[in-house]
C-alpha positions in Angstrom: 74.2 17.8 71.4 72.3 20.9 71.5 71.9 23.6 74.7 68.5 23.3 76.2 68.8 26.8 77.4 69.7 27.8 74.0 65.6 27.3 72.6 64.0 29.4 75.1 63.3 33.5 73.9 65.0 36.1 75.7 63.5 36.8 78.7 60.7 40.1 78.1 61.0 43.8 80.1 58.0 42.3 82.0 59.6 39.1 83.2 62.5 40.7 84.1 60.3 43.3 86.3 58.5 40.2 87.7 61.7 38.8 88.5 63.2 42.5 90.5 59.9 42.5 92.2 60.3 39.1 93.8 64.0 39.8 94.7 62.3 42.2 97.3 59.1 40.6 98.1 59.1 39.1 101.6 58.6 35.4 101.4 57.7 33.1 104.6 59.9 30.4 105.9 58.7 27.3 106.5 60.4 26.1 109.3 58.7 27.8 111.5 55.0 27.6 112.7 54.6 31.8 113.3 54.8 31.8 108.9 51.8 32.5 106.9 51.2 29.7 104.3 51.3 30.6 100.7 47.9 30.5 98.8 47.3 27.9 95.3 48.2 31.6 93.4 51.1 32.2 95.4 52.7 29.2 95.2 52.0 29.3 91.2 53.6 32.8 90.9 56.7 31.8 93.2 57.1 28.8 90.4 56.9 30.9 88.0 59.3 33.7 89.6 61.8 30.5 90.1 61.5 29.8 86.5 62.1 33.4 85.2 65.0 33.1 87.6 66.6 30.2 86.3 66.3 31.4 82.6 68.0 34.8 83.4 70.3 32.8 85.5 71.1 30.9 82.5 71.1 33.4 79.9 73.9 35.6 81.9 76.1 32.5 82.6 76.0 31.8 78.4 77.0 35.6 77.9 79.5 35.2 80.0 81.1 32.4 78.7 80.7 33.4 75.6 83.0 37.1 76.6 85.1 34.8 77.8 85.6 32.7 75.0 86.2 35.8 72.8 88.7 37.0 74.9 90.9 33.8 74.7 90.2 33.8 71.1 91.7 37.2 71.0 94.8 36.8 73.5 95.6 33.2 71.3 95.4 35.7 68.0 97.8 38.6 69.5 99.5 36.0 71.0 100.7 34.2 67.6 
């Protein structure tokens, strides 16, 4: 069975940019009527933001389990 997350290319200077630039970017609620709606464009970028997210997301949860892996590797090898 092969990781899904493991096909996609890191993720580029400019994505990850994109992606510190939406972190501070005010977005509306919509819960309440006072909000501005989001335009065709908007919501486009804000899927694409999401999905830049989710790969970084994804790509720093694999190095992290990967450290961790090599750690217990090492512990088991100073262990024995």
């Amino acid at each position: 069975m092969t990781d899904a997350s493991t096909d996609q290319p890191p993720i580029s200077r400019a994505s990850r940019r994109l992606l510190q630039l939406s972190f501070v970017t005010p977005r509306p609620c919509r819960c309440c009527g006072g909000c501005i709606c989001l335009t065709r464009g908007e919501r486009r970028a804000l899927r694409r933001v999401t999905r830049i997210a989710r790969q970084w997301r994804r790509q720093v949860r694999r190095e992290a389990r990967e450290a961790a892996r090599l750690r217990a590797e090492a512990r088991n090898l100073g262990a024995s």
